[in-house]
N, C-alpha and C positions, 0 to 999 in steps of 0.2 A: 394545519398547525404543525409547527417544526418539531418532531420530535426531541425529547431531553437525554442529551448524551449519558449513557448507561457508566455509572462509576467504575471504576477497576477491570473495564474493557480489556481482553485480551483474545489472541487467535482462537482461542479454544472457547472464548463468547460464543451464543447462539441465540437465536429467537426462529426457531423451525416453524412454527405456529403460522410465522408471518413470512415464510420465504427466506429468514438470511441464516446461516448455515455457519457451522465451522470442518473445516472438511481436514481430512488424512492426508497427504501430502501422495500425489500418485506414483511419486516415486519411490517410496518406501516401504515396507513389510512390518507390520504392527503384529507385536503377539500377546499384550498385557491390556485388558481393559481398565478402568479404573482412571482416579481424574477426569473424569468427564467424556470420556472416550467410550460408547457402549457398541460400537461396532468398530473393527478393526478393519476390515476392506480399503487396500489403497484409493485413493480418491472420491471416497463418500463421504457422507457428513457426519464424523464420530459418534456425534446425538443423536440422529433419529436413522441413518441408513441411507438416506438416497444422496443419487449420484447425477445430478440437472445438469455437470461441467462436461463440456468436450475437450478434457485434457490435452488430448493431440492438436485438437485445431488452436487452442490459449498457446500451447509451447512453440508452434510452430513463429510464430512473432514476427506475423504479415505487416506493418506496418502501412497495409490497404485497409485492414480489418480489425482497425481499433475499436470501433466502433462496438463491433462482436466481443472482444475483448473486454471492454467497459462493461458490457452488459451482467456477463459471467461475472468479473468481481463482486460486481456489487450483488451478486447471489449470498457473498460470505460474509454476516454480521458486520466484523471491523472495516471492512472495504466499504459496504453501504453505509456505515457510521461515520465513516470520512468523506464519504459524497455525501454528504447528509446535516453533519453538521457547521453549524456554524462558525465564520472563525474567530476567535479572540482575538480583544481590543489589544492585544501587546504583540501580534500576528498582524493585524491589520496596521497597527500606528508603523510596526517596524517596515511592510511592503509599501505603504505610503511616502514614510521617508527615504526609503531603498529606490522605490523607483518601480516601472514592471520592467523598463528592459537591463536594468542591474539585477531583477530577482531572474528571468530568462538567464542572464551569463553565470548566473552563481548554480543550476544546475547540475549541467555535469561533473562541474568539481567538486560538488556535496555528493553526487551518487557515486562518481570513483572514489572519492575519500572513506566512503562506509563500505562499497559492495566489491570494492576490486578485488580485495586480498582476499585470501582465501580462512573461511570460518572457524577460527582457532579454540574457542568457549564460549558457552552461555553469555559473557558478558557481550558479546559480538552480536546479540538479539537482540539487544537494550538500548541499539545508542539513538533510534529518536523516540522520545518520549510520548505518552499514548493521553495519558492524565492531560486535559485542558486546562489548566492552569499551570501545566510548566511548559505548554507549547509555545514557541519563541518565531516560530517562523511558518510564512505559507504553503513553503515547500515542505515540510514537515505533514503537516496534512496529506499533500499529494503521496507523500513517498506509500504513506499507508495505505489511502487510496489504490493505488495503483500495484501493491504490493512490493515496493520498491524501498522498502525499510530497511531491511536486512537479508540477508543468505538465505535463510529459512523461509521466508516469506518468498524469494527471487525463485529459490529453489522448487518451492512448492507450485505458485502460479506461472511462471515461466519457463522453468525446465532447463535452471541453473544450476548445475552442482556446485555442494559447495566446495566440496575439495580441489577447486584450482582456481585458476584467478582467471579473473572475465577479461576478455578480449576488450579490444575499442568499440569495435561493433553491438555488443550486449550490453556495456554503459552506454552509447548512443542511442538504443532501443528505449532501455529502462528513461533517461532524459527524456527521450518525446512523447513518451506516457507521463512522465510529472508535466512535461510544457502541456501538452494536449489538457490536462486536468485541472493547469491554472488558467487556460484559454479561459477554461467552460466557466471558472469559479472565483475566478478575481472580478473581485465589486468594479464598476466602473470608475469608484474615484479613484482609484491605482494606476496612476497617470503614467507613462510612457518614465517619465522623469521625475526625480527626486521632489517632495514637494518641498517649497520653499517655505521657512521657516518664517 
């Protein structure tokens, strides 16, 4: 049975009980517990303490070893929540009539348009929506999946800083982790081509 997407989901979700995690960003120094954070150690799981990620070999971004890659996210609640759940009928009707090789080409210029610049505030954590009922697209899904959201997220699983702005090469990366994860997760009626009305 498909699990029921957890309401008011966020990185700092967890479900340790069951394996999925929300972890400390390995690149940073925590000194304040509190909000949900009961261990401070960069790149463990705030909530309970362990550390199942091999941060070095995730940052390294072998693009031989997605595979390994996939694995590890979906260790952290929201990334298994996005491989996991299902996508909405205004996500699926919009990839239907998009087409799959129009949602391929809209890729990379959704993940430079969010993750190029470099992380200016809080509002720069927000821009795709988390809540299933305002998700509009199926790329939106991947981006979380694959931690390809935002800076923070980029920063945390791949070993982005946010303070400068990403090469070509590290939005080509982050794209073929969304293509790779609409490979796996676009329904087959998402036809090559726009469906005809």
């Amino acid at each position: 049975m498909s699990p029921i997407p957890k309401l008011n989901i966020t990185c700092g979700t967890s479900d340790c009980d069951n394996g999925h995690h929300a972890f400390n960003s390995p690149l940073r120094k925590y000194k304040q517990r509190g909000h949900g954070r009961n261990f401070l150690e960069s790149g463990v799981c705030k909530k309970c303490g362990v550390a199942p990620v091999d941060w070095a070999h995730v940052h390294a971004r072998d693009p031989n070893d997605i595979r390994n890659t996939f694995e590890q996210l979906r260790l952290e609640f929201i990334r298994w929540e996005f491989w996991t759940r299902p996508f909405n009928e205004r996500s699926l009707l919009h990839a239907k009539q998009t087409g799959r090789k129009q949602i391929f080409a809209d890729v990379t210029p959704t993940i430079d348009r969010i993750l190029r610049k470099v992380a200016t505030g809080h509002w720069d954590n927000m821009q795709v929506p988390v809540a299933q009922e305002k998700m509009s697209s199926v790329i939106q899904y991947a981006q979380h999946a694959v931690a390809a959201c935002c800076r923070k997220c980029a920063e945390t699983w791949h070993g982005l800083p946010q303070n400068r702005t990403l090469t070509n090469q590290e939005i080509e990366y982050l794209s073929m982790l969304v293509c790779k994860y609409l490979d796996e997760r676009l329904p087959a009626s998402v036809g090559e081509e726009p469906a005809s009305e």
